[in-house]
MIMI-866227 format. One line per 3 residues: number of its first residue (from 1); their letters; for each residue y, z, x of C-alpha. Coordinates in steps of 0.1 Angstrom, whole numbers. Last residue first. Example, Ala and Ser with C-alpha at 12.3 -4.5 7.8 and 13.67 -1.06 7.14 Angstrom:
2
2> sa> -11 71 137  -45 78 123;
This chain:
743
743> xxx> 164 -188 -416  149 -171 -443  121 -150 -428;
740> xxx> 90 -156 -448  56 -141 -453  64 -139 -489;
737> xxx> 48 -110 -501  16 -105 -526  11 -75 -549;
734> xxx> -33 -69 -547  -48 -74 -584  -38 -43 -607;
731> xxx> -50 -64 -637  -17 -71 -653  -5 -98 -625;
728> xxx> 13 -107 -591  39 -76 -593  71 -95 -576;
725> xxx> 78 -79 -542  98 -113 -531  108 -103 -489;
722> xxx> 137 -90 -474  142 -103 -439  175 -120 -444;
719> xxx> 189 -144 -414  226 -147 -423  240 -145 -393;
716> xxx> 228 -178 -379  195 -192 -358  184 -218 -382;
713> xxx> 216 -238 -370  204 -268 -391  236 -278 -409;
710> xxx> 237 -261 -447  238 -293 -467  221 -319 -441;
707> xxx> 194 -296 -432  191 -277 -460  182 -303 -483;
704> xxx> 186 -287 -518  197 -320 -536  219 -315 -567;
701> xxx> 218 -308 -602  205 -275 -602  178 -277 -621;
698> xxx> 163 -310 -622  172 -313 -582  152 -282 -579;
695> xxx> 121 -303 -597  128 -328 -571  124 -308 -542;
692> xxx> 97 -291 -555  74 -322 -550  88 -326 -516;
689> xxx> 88 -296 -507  55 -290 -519  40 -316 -506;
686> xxx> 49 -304 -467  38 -264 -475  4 -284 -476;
683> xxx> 4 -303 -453  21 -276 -431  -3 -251 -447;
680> xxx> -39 -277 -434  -23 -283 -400  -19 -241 -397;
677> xxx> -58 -231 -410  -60 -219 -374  -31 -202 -377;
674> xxx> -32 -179 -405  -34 -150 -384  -1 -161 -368;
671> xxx> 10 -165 -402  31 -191 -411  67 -194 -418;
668> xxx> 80 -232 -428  116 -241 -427  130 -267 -452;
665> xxx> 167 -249 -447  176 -245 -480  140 -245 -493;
662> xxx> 126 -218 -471  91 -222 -471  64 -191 -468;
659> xxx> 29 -186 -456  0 -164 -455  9 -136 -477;
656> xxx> 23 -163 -505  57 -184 -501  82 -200 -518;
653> xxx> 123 -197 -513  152 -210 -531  186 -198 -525;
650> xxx> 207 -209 -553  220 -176 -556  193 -159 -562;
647> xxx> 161 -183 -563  122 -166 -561  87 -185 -559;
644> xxx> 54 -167 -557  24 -185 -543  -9 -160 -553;
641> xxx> -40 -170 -530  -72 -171 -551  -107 -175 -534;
638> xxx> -135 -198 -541  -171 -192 -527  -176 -166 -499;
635> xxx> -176 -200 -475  -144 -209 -483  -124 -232 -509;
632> xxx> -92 -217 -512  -77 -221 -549  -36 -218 -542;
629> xxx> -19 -199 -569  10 -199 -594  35 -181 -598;
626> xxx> 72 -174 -613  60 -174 -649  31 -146 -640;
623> xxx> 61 -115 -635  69 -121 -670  103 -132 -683;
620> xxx> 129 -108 -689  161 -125 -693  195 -127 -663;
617> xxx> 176 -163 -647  162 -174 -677  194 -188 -695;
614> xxx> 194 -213 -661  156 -218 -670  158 -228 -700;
611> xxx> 185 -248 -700  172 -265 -670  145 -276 -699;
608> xxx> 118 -291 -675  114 -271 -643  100 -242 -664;
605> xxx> 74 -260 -679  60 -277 -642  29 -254 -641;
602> xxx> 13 -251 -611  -19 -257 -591  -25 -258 -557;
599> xxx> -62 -272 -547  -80 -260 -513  -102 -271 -480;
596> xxx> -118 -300 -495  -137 -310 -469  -144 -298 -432;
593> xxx> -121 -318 -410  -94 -310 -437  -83 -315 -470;
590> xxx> -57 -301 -497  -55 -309 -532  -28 -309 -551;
587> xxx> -23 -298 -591  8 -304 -616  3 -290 -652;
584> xxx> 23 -294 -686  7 -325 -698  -15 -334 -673;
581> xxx> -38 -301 -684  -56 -290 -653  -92 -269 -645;
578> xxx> -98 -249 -618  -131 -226 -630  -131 -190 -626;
575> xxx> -106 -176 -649  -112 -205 -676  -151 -196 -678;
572> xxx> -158 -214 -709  -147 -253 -702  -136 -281 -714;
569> xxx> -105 -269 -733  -89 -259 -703  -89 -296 -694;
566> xxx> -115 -305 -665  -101 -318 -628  -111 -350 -612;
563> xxx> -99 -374 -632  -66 -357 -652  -48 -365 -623;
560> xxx> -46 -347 -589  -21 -349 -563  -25 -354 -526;
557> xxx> -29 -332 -495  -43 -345 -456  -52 -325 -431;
554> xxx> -60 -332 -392  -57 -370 -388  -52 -380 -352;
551> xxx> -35 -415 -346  -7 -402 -327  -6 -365 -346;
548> xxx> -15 -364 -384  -8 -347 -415  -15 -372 -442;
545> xxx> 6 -366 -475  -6 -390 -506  13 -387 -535;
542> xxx> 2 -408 -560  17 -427 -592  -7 -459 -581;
539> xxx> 7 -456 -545  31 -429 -529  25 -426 -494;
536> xxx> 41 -397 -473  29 -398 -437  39 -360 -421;
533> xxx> 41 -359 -385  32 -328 -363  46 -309 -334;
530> xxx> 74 -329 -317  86 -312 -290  118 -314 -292;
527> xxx> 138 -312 -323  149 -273 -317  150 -240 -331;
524> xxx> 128 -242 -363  98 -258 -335  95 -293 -352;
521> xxx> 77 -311 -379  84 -349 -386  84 -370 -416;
518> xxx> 77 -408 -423  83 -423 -454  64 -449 -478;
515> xxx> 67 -465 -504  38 -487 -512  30 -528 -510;
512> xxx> -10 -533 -518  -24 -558 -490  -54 -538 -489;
509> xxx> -54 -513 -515  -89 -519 -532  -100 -484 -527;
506> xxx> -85 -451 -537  -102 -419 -530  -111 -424 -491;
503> xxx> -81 -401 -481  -66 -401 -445  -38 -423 -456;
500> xxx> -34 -441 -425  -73 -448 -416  -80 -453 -448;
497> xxx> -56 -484 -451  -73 -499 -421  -69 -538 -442;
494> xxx> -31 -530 -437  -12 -512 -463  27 -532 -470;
491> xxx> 55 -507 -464  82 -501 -493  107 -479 -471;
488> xxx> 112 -435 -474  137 -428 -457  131 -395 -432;
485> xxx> 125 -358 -434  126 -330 -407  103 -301 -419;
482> xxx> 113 -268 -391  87 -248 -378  87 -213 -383;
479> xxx> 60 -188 -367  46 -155 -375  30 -123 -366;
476> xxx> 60 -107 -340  88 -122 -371  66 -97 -397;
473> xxx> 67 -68 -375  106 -66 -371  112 -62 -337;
470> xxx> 126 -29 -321  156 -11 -303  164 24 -315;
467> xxx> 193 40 -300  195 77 -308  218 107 -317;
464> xxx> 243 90 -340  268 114 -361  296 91 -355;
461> xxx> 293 55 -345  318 46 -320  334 81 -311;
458> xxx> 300 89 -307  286 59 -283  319 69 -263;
455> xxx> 307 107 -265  269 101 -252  255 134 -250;
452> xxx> 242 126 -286  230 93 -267  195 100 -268;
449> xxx> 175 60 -255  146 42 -276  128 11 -266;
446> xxx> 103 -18 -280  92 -3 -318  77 -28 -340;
443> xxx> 98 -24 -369  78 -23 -404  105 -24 -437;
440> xxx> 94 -57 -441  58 -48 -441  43 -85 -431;
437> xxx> 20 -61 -404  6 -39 -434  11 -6 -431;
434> xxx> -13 18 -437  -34 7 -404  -9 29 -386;
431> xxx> -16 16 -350  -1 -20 -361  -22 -50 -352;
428> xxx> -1 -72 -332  -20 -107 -329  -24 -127 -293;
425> xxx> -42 -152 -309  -12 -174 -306  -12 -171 -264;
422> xxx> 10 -159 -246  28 -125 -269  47 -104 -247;
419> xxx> 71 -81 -257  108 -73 -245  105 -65 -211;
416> xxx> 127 -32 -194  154 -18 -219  176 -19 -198;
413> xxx> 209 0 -210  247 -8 -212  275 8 -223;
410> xxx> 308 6 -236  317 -29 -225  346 -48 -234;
407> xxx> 350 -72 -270  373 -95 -278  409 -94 -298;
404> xxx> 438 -121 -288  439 -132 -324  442 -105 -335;
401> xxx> 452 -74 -311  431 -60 -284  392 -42 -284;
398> xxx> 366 -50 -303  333 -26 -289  302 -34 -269;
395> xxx> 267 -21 -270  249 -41 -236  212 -45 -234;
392> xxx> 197 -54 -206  163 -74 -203  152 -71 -164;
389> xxx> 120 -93 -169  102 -113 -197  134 -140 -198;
386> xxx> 119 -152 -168  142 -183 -150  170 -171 -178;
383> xxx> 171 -135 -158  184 -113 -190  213 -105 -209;
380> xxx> 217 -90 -243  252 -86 -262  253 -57 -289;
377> xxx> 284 -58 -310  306 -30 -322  336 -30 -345;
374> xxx> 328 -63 -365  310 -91 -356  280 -74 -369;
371> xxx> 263 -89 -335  245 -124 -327  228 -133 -299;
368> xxx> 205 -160 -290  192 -159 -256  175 -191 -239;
365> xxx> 137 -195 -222  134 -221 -245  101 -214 -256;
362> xxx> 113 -172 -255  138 -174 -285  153 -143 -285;
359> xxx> 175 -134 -314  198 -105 -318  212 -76 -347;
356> xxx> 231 -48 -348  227 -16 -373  244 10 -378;
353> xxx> 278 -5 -375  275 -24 -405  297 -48 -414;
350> xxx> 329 -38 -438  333 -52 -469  296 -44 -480;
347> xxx> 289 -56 -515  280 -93 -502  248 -76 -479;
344> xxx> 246 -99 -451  231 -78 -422  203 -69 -452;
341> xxx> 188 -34 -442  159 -26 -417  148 10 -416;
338> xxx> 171 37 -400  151 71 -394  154 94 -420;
335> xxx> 177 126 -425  168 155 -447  152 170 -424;
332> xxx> 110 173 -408  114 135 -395  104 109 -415;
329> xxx> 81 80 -409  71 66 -444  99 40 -440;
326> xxx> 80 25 -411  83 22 -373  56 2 -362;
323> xxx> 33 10 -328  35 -13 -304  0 -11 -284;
320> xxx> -10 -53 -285  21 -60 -270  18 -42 -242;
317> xxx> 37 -18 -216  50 7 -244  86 14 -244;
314> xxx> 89 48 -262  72 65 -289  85 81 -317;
311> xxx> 80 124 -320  109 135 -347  135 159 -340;
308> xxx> 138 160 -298  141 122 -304  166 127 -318;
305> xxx> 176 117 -357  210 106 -369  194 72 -357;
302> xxx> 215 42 -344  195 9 -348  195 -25 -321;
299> xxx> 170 -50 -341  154 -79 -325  150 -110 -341;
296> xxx> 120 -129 -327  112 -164 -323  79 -183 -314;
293> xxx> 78 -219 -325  72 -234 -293  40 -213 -290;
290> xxx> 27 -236 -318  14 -260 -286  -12 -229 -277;
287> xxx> -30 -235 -308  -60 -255 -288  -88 -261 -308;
284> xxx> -73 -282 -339  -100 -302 -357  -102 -339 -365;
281> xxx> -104 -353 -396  -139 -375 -406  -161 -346 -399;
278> xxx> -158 -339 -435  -126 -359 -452  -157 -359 -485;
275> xxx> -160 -395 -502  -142 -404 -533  -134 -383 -560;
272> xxx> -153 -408 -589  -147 -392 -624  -159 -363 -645;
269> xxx> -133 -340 -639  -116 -354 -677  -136 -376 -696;
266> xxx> -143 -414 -691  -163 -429 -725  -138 -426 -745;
263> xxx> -145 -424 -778  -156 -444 -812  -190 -435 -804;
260> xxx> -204 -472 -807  -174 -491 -799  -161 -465 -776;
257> xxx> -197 -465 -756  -202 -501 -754  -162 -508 -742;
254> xxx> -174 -485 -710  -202 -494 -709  -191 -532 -704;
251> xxx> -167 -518 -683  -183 -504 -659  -211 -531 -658;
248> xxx> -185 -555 -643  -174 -531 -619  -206 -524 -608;
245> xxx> -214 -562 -606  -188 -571 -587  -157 -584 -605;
242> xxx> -129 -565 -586  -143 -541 -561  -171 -513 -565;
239> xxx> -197 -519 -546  -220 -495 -542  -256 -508 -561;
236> xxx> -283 -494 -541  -279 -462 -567  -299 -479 -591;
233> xxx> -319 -455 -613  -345 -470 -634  -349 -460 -674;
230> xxx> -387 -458 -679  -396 -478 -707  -405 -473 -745;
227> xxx> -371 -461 -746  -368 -421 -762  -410 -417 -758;
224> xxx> -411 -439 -729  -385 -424 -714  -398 -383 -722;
221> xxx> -430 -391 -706  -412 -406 -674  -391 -379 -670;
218> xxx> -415 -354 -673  -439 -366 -652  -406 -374 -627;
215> xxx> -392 -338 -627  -362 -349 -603  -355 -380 -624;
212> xxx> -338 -352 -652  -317 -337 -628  -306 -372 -614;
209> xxx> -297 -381 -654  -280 -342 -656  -258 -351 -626;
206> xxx> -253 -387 -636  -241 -376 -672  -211 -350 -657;
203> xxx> -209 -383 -632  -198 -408 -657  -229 -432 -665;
200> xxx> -228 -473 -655  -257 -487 -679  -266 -518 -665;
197> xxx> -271 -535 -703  -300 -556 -715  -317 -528 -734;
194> xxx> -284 -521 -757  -302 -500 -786  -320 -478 -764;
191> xxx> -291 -476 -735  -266 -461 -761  -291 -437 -770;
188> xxx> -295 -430 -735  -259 -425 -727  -255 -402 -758;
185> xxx> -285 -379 -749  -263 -377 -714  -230 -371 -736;
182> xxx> -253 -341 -751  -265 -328 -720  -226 -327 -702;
179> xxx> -213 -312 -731  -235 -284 -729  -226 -285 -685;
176> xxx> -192 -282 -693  -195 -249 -718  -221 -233 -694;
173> xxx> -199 -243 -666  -218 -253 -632  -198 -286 -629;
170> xxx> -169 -268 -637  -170 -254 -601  -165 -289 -582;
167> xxx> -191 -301 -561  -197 -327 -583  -182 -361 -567;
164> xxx> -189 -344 -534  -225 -338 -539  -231 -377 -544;
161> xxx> -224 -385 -509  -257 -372 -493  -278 -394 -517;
158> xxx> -266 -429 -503  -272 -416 -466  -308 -410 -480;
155> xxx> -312 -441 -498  -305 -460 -462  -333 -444 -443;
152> xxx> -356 -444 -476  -358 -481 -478  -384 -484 -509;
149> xxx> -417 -499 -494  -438 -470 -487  -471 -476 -468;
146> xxx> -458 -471 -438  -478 -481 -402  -475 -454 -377;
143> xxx> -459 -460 -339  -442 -421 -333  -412 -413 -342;
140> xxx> -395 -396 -311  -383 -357 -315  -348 -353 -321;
137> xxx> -334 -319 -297  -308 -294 -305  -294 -302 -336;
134> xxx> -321 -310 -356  -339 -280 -358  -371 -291 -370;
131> xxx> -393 -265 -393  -426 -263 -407  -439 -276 -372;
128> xxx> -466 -303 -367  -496 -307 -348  -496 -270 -339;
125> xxx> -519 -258 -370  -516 -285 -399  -531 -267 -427;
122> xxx> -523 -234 -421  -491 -242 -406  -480 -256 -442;
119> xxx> -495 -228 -459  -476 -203 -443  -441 -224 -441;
116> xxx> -450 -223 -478  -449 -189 -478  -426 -178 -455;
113> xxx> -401 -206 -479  -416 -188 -510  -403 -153 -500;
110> xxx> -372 -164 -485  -354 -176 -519  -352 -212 -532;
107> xxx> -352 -220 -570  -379 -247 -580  -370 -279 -589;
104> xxx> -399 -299 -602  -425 -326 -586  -453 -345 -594;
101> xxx> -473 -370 -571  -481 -401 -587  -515 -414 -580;
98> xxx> -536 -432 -554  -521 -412 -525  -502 -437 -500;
95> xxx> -497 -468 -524  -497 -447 -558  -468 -427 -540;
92> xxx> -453 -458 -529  -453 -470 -571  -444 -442 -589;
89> xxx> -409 -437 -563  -402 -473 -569  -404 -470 -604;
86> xxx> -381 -432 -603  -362 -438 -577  -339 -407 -575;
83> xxx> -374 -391 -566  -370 -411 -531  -340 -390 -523;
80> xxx> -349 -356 -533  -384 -362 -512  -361 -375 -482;
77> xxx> -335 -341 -484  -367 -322 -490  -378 -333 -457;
74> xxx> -353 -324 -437  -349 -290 -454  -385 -277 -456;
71> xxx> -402 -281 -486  -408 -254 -513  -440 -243 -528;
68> xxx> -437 -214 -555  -454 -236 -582  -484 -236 -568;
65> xxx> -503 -264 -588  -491 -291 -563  -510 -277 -537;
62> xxx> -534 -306 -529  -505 -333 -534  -477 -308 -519;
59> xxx> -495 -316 -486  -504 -352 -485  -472 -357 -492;
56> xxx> -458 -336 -467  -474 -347 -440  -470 -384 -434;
53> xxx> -448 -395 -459  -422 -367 -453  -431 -362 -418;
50> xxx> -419 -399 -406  -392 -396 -432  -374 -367 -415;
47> xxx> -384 -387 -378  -361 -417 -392  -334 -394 -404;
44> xxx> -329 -377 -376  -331 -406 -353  -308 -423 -373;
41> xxx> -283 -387 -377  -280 -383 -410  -296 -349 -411;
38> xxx> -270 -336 -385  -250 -332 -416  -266 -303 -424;
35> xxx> -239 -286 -447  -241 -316 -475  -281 -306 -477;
32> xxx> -279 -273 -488  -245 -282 -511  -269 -308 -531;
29> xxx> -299 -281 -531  -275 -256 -550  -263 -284 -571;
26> xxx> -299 -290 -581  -308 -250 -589  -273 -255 -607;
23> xxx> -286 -287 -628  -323 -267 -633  -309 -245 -659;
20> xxx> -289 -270 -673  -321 -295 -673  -342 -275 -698;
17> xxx> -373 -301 -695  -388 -319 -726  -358 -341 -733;
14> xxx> -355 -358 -767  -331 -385 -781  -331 -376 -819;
11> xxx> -293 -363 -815  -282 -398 -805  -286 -412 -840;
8> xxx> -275 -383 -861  -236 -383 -844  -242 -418 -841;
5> xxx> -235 -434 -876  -230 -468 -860  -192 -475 -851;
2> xx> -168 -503 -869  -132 -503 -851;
């Protein structure tokens, strides 16, 4: 392939402004206006441009020397738009001022907005306010003649999309953004010496090229000098379909650019995302259907302790005043109170008489109960029509000769209500606000008897002075639902494609046959009701996972490609920015009713070489090779979530402080304070099942579905509490815990 000697070439393209400083001043403005979307209302818009051409103007024309004066939202939204018109833009405001108005970005803080509000009010007393709140009442437009001729109401929905394509963090990288200037001096050099072509720019060069329209003296001095024309910006051009003309133009700069550079022209993160899932998903208010899920494992303990030795409480009225027995609490002897142990421990021939176990499972309004199956059991009944009254517990011992052995009565107490939790806001905080409430070793304490005096309690299990009855905190704060999965069948997409997939990222897929599979999420302990479905598309080497009830979308998660994220390589911050490599690197991203609501991102080296990993099991690798984190998107800016995962004895589990999976069984724990974020972990938790489902299978050779390997009795024996406690990192971050119960 012949190229021109462009590395000197391009270089002589000059810019007079410093567009990466003013590129994050420009995002800022982007994310301003992408949080207002009552902006885009018609009537919004209509009365936005109304003040814009009628005041504003006029305005910034006589103070266009200041250079602290900043426009009020609605109106800079307008001004940012008709700016990213560069001829058109030259032309109206010679129409309604006589000359070109100039403009610059300028950083916003409060001093200059009082200021120009100020100014503004100075000018134009009463007859106009610096400020319209558009979400309480639109004014009317009033009857005006316009002298502008560019169509600003449609522009300015247009505009509001592009913040999504670069909203990303490695759009404000130093080392991204240098990159980003010289492929933009690269784009206009390739425009110079191909003047007939509709250039078609990447979006790391449409971000600096908008940047660069936004100073338009500037930008039009620095054209003429670099073209001998002012380069035009035509963003009315959308369609992007087989053989229209931006598809067309595509890839003639697309071939353009590697024949002259002898590159590609697409780089990695720089490509089309789509258009934002904001206020396109709908939003769960009511959590009170996740009340099917509840289930508690309650925990009968013998003490060597009295209550005479150590001051615990007894059965407190509510809920929201259980206090946690911890390992910390010790009485003034030798001898501690009972935490929680393993009821499945394979070193222990015997079971454990110290320590019996239940489950109540209050949707159901049934008792599940399960002892040590062994010299003492614990049995509890209650009134099935109201499972919160007249609870009894009843300690039990073996009695008879195999196989005619069962189990009499030794005692029984009532231990009054068990606790009360109504609605899913209804979150235990524990009194001692050193223990966290996914402590494992944490019992919420529910009722406590002496039974020193008690000599058949004795005889049973010697040296016992108290009966301890209590939850586990971290079953009171979460909830499991069950993933159900289905066959998966090659479906044909119907001309509403969006409307399945819940993702606007892929176009053209209309009449495109996909496999497809549809899953279902249930309370853990039953298949009835049905909570959530789970639409699994893959298409074009995508997963696509849409979270959705009827015809309701609430999350949806699919896999990233090299497209939207940046290598490693691409950037200088690599702590703070997401970035991917294909080759060894796997990344999701997660979406809601607000937007890109998260990206998961792991490395998929250790589920290659099974040999590996197998040897790796009994070596010393590094805390950091069995993690990797979930990027939260919030309004603080973006937060890490560290996502362990643990196997011993091909029991798989994964699971952060918010959320767990159990892969044997395909349950999902979630915290209860995590639960209005729930529709975005089951998608979420949903993917990676599936995606670490497969990379198991790599491992162990076989398919790790629970449910039709193990039977779905998520209520047996072998429930163990104990959580991962792997150190997360070097740099004395925070240890995460599975908030799991493997059922």
């Amino acid at each position: 392939m012949s190229t021109v000697n462009s590395d000197t070439n391009y270089l002589s393209i000059e810019i007079s402004e410093n567009l990466k400083q003013s590129v994050l001043e420009h995002i800022n403005y982007l994310k301003e206006f992408h949080e207002h979307p009552e902006l885009l209302a018609d009537q919004a818009r209509a009365y936005a441009i109304y003040r814009y051409e009628k005041f504003w103007l006029p305005f910034i024309f006589e103070n266009q020397e200041l250079d602290n004066i900043l426009p009020p939202i609605d109106i800079h939204l307008v001004w940012h738009t008709h700016l990213l018109a560069p001829l058109i833009y030259a032309t109206d405001c010679e129409q309604v001022l006589g000359r070109l108005v100039n403009a610059k970005i300028r950083q916003k803080n409060p001093q200059s907005l009082k200021y120009s509000e100020q100014l503004w009010l100075k000018k134009y007393q009463k007859s106009m306010p610096y400020n319209i709140d558009y979400t309480t009442v639109i004014p009317p437009v009033p009857t005006y003649t316009s002298k502008i001729k560019y169509n600003l109401h449609n522009a300015v929905e247009r505009q509001v999309g592009f913040y999504y394509n670069v909203a990303l963090d490695h759009y404000k990288d130093e080392k991204f953004l240098n990159d980003a200037l010289l492929r933009y001096k690269k784009f206009i050099y390739l425009k110079k010496i191909n003047p007939q072509l509709f250039v078609v720019p990447m979006y790391d060069i449409d971000l600096i090229w908008h940047t660069h329209q936004l100073h338009p003296e500037s930008y039009k001095r620095d054209m003429i000098k670099n073209l001998n024309q002012v380069l035009h910006h035509d963003d009315s051009t959308q369609d992007r379909t087989v053989n229209s003309k931006l598809h067309i133009a595509d890839h003639d700069t697309r071939h353009k650019w590697e024949e002259l550079y002898g590159e590609k022209l697409p780089k990695n993160g720089c490509m089309y995302r789509g258009k934002s899932s904001k206020n396109l998903y709908n939003e769960v208010t009511d959590f009170s259907f996740l009340l099917e899920c509840q289930r508690y494992s309650m925990y009968v303990q013998f003490s060597t302790v009295s209550s005479n030795d150590v001051a615990l409480p007894l059965l407190l009225p509510s809920a929201t005043k259980l206090k946690p027995i911890t390992s910390t609490e010790k009485s003034s002897t030798a001898e501690n109170v009972n935490t929680i142990v393993s009821l499945t421990d394979p070193l222990q021939t015997q079971p454990l008489p110290q320590q019996i176990f239940a489950q109540i499972n209050l949707s159901e309004q049934e008792l599940f109960a399960r002892g040590s199956s062994g010299l003492i059991e614990a049995h509890f009944e209650a009134d099935y029509s109201d499972l919160k009254t007249d609870l009894k517990l009843k300690i039990q011992q073996r009695s008879g000769y195999w196989p005619m052995n069962y189990f009499t009565s030794v005692q029984e107490f009532d231990i009054g209500e068990p606790i009360k939790i109504t609605t899913p806001n209804d979150i235990v905080e524990p009194s001692d606000k050193a223990t966290a409430d996914n402590n494992p070793n944490a019992l919420f304490h529910l009722f406590e008897s002496n039974i020193e005096n008690e000599l058949k309690m004795q005889e049973l299990v010697p040296h016992a002075k108290r009966l301890i009855v209590g939850i586990p905190a971290v079953e009171i704060n979460t909830i499991i639902v069950s993933f159900e999965s289905s066959a998966y069948d090659e479906v044909t997409l119907k001309d509403n494609y969006p409307t399945q997939l819940g993702t606007t990222f892929l176009f053209n897929l209309e009449n495109v046959k996909v496999k497809q599979a549809l899953h279902e999420i249930h309370p853990c302990h039953q298949k009835d009701p049905l909570l959530l479905n789970i639409r699994h598309t893959i298409v074009n080497g995508c997963d696509i996972f849409t979270a959705f009830y009827h015809t309701e979308i609430y999350a949806s998660c699919h896999t990233l490609n090299w497209s939207q994220l940046p290598l490693p390589t691409d950037v200088q911050a690599i702590k703070d920015v997401i970035t991917l490599d294909p080759q060894t690197e796997e990344a999701l991203i997660i979406k809601d009713h607000n937007g890109d609501w998260g990206i998961v991102k792991y490395n998929t080296a250790l589920f290659i070489d099974t040999q590996e990993i197998r040897s790796s099991l009994s070596s010393t690798l590094s805390p950091e090779s069995f993690q990797f984190y979930l990027y939260r998107f919030t309004a603080k800016g973006v937060e890490k979530e560290a996502i362990f995962f643990d196997w011993e004895d091909e029991k798989w589990s994964i699971g952060s402080d918010n959320f767990g999976i159990d892969m044997n069984t395909w349950s999902i724990s979630l915290k209860r304070s995590s639960l209005r974020e729930c529709m975005q972990y089951f998608c979420l938790c949903s993917a990676l099942i599936i995606r670490f489902d497969t990379l198991f299978n790599e491992i162990f050779g076989q398919q790790l579905n629970g449910v039709e390997e193990h039977g779905n009795d998520l209520l047996s024996n072998e429930t163990n509490l104990e959580r991962l406690s792997i150190d997360g990192s070097n740099n004395n971050e925070k240890k995460p815990t599975m908030v799991i119960s493997s059922v």
